[in-house]
C-alpha positions as CSV (number, residue, x, y, z in Angstrom):
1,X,-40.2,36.4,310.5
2,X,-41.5,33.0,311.1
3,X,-42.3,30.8,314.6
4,X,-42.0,32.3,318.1
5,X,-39.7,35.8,317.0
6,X,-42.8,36.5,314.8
7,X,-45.2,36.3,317.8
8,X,-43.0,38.4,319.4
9,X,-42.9,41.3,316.9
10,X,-46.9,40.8,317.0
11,X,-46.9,41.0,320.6
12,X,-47.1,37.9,322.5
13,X,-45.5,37.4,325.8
14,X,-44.2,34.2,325.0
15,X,-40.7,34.1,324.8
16,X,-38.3,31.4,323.2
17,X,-34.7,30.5,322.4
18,X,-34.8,29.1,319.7
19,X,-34.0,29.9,316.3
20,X,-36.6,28.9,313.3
21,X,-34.8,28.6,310.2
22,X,-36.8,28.3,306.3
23,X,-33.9,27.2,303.7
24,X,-34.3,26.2,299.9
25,X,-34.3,22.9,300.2
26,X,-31.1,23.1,297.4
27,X,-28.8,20.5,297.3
28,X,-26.2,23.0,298.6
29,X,-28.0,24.3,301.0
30,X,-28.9,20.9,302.4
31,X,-24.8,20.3,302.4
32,X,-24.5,23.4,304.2
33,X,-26.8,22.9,306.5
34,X,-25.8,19.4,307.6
35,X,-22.1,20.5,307.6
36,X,-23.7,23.2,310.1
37,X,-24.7,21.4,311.9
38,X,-22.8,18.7,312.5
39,X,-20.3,21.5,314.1
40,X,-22.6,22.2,316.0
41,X,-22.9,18.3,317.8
42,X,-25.8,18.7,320.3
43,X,-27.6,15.5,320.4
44,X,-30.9,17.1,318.8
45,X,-28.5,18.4,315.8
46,X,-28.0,14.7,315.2
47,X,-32.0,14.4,314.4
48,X,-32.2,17.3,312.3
49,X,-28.5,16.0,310.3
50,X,-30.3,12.9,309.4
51,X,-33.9,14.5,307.9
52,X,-31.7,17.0,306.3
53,X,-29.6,13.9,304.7
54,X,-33.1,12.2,303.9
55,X,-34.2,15.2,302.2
56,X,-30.7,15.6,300.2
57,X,-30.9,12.0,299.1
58,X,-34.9,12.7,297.7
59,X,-33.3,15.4,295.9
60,X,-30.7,13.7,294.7
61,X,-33.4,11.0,293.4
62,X,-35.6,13.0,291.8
63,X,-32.6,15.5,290.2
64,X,-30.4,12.2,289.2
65,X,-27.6,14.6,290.6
């Protein structure tokens, strides 16, 4: 457990509604991911679709795939 859940489960008080999420940064995870959340279409999804298509293209540099 990772982020605000994991001070939870340790005891804070603190709560949040978010969700923290650790991926491999795969290629098809990345597809996944952006495919995710472009479904999803809140206007902070649209941040995280383009450093999630940033990291995809690095991978896709540095693979040659």
């Amino acid at each position: 457990m990772i982020g605000g859940w994991a001070a939870i489960i340790h005891g804070s008080a603190r709560v949040t509604l978010d969700v923290d999420v650790v991926y491999r940064r795969h290629r098809d995870n990345l597809e996944r991911l952006i495919q995710l959340k472009r479904a999803a279409g809140r206007p902070k999804d649209f941040e995280v679709i383009g450093e999630l298509q940033a990291l995809l293209e690095e991978r896709r540099k540095l693979t040659g795939s």
